[in-house]
C-alpha positions as CSV (number, residue, x, y, z in Angstrom):
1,X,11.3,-36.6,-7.2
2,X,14.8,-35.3,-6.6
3,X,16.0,-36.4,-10.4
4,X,12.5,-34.2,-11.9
5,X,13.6,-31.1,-9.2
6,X,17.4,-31.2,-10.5
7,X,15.8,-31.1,-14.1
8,X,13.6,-28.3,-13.4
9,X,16.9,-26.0,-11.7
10,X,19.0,-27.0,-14.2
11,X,16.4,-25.6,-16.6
12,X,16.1,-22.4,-15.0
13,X,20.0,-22.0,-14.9
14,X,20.6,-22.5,-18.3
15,X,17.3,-20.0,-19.5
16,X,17.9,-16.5,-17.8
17,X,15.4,-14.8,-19.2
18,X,12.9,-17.2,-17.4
19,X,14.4,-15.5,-14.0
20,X,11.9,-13.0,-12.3
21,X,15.1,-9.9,-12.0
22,X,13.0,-6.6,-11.8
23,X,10.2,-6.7,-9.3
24,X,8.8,-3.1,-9.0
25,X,8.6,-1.3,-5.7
26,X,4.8,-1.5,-5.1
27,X,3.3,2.2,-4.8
28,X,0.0,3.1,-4.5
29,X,-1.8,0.0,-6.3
30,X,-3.7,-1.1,-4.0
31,X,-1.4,-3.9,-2.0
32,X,-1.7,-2.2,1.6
33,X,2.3,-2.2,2.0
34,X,3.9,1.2,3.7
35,X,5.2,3.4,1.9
36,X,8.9,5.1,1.4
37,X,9.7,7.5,4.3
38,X,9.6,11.3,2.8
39,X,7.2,10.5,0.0
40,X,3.9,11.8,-0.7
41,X,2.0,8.1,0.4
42,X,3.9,8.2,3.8
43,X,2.5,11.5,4.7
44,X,-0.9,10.8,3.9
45,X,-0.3,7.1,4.9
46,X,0.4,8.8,8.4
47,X,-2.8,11.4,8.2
48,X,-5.0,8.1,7.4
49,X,-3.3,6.6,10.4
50,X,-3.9,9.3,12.7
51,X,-7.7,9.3,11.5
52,X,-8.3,5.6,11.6
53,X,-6.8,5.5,15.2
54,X,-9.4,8.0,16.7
55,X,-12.2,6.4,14.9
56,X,-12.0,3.1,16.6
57,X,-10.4,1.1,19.1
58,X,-9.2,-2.5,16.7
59,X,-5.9,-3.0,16.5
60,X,-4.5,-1.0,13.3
61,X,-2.8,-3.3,10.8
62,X,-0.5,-2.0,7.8
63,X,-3.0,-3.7,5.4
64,X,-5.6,-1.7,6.9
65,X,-5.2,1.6,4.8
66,X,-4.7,1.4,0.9
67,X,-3.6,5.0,-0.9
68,X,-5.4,4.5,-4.2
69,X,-4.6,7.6,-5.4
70,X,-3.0,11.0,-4.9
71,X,-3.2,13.9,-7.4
72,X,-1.8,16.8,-6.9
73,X,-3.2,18.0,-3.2
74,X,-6.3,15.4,-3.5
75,X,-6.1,11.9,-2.1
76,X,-8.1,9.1,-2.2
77,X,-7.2,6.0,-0.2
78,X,-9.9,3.1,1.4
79,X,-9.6,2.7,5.2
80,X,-11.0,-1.1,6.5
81,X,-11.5,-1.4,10.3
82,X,-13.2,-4.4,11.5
83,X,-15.4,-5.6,9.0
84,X,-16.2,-2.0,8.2
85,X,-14.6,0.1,4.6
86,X,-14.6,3.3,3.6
87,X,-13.4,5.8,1.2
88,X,-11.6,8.6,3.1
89,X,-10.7,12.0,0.9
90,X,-7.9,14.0,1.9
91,X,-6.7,17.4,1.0
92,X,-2.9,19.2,0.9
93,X,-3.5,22.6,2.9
94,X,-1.0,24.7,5.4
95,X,2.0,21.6,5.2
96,X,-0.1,18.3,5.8
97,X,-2.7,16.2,4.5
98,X,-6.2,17.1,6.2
99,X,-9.8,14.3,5.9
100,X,-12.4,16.5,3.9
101,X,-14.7,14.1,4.2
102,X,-15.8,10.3,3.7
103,X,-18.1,7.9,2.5
């Protein structure tokens, strides 16, 4: 086992372009991760956080709010809270991200 796992490194030494060198910051597709500080996705990442906290009383994990999509002053993102989903829409207006509604 040792012989085959010395193989398979010396493999991936000597072929470079088999090395994984450019993993993309993950933005809003759909992974749950936090976003940059200062962006657009951490402000409305906060507004959704705000919102899901006085909804209910579960823990609130990171994974728990996904930002699918922000254009322009519209938002979409999918809030999941104990077994429960749904789609919250959130609006730009007067310096912060405001729920207009959700389903």
């Amino acid at each position: 086992m040792t012989i085959g796992s010395f193989v398979f490194a010396g493999l991936l030494a000597m072929a470079p372009n088999w090395a994984v060198v450019d993993i993309p910051y993950p933005e809003a597709d759909g992974t749950g991760i936090e976003p940059v500080a200062g962006s657009a996705e951490a402000a409305v990442w906060e507004s959704l956080a705000s919102y899901a906290r006085s909804r209910s009383t579960a823990p609130l994990r990171k994974s728990d709010i996904v930002v699918t999509r922000i254009d322009g002053n519209k938002a979409t993102a999918r809030v999941t809270r104990g077994g429960h989903t749904e789609v919250v829409y959130l609006e730009h207006s007067a310096g912060a991200w405001k729920v207009v509604r959700t389903e």
